[in-house]
Each structure stands twice: as structure tokens, then as C-alpha cells.
C-alpha positions in Angstrom: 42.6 29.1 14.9 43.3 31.5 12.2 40.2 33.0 10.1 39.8 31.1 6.5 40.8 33.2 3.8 38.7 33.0 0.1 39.9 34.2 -2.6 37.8 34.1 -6.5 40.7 33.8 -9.3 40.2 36.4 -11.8 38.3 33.2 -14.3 35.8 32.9 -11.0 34.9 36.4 -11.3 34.2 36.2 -15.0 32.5 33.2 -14.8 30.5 35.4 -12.4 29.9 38.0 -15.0 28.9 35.3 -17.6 26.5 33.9 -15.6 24.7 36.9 -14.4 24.5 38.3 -17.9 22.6 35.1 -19.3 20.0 35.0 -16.3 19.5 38.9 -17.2 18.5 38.3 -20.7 15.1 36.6 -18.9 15.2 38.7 -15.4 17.9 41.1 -13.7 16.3 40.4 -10.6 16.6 36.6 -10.5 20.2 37.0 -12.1 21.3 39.1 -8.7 19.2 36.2 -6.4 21.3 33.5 -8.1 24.5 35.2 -7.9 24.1 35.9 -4.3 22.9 31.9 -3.6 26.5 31.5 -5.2 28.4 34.3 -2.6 26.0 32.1 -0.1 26.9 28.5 -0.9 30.8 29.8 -0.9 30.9 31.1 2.4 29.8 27.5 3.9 33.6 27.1 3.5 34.8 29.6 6.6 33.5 27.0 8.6 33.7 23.7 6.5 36.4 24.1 4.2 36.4 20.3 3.3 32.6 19.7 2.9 33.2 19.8 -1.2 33.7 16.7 -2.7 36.8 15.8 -5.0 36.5 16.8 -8.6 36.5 13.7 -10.5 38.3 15.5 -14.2 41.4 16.0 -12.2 44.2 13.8 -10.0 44.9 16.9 -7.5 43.2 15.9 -3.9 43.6 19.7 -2.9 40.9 20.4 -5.8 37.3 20.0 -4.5 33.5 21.2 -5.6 30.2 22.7 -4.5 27.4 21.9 -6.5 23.8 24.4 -6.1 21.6 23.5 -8.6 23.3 22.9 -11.8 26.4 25.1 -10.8 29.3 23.5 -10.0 31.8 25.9 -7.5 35.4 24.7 -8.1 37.7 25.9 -5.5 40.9 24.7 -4.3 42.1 24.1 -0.7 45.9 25.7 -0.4 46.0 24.8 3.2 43.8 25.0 6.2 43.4 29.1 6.2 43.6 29.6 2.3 41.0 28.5 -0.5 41.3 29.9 -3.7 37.5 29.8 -5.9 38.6 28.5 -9.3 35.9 28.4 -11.3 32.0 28.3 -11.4 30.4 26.5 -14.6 27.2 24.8 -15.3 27.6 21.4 -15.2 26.9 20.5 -18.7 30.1 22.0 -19.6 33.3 20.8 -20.0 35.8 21.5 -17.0 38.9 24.0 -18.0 41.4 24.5 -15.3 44.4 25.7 -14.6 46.1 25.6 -11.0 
């Protein structure tokens, strides 16, 4: 079995950026715990690249989620060795994406 490949889409990263820059305003320190919990809860898909559920804004099956804490990791399963990370928003906003 082939090794499972991740990639974060360039609208991952910033979301990335964003949310690391709002947790520094109160505490760098927390802000680099956090983003690591998020690099933590994604590689849980190298060995269970189904265990998101289905994203309930959008018809595509191939789309799925990780939640971890408010967060919500949107990432989409290409096939069974490629997963591309979408986007990672807090869930109070509105979902924007683009496959």
C-alpha cells in the first residue's frame, strides 16, 4: 500500500496564517500550541483517510471534515493515496469553497 499523500491548498495555508495571527493578539505561545493540534488532528488521515465526516454545505461525497474544537478541517479525498486540505475555518463562519 502506497503512503497517503497531504497536501494544504494555498487558502489552507492562509487560513493557517489567519488563525495564528488572531490567537497571537492574546498569546504567541498558545497561537503555535493550536496550530500544531491542527498539523496533529491532520495527520490522523495517513492512517484513516475516511474518518471525516461528509460536509453537509456541499453535494460532493469526496469532500469530508475534521472538527477540533471549534475548527472545522475541510479536506478532500482525490483517491485512496491523495487528500488535498481545503480549508480550515471556525465553525461560526460561513463555508467558501472551491474544488
Amino acid at each position: 500500500m502506497e503512503q497517503v499523500k497531504i497536501i494544504l491548498a494555498e487558502s489552507a495555508y492562509a487560513d493557517l496564517e489567519d488563525i495564528e495571527n488572531y490567537i497571537s493578539e492574546d498569546s504567541p505561545l498558545i497561537a503555535r500550541r493550536f496550530i500544531n493540534k491542527i498539523f496533529d488532528r491532520i495527520d490522523q488521515l495517513y492512517k484513516y483517510p475516511l474518518s471525516g465526516k461528509f460536509v453537509p454545505e456541499v453535494q460532493d461525497r469526496s469532500i469530508r471534515e475534521l472538527l477540533l474544537n471549534k475548527y472545522r478541517i475541510i479536506y478532500q479525498v482525490v483517491d485512496e493515496n491523495n487528500i488535498n486540505i481545503i480549508r480550515i475555518v471556525h465553525g461560526s463562519r460561513l463555508l467558501d469553497i472551491e474544488i
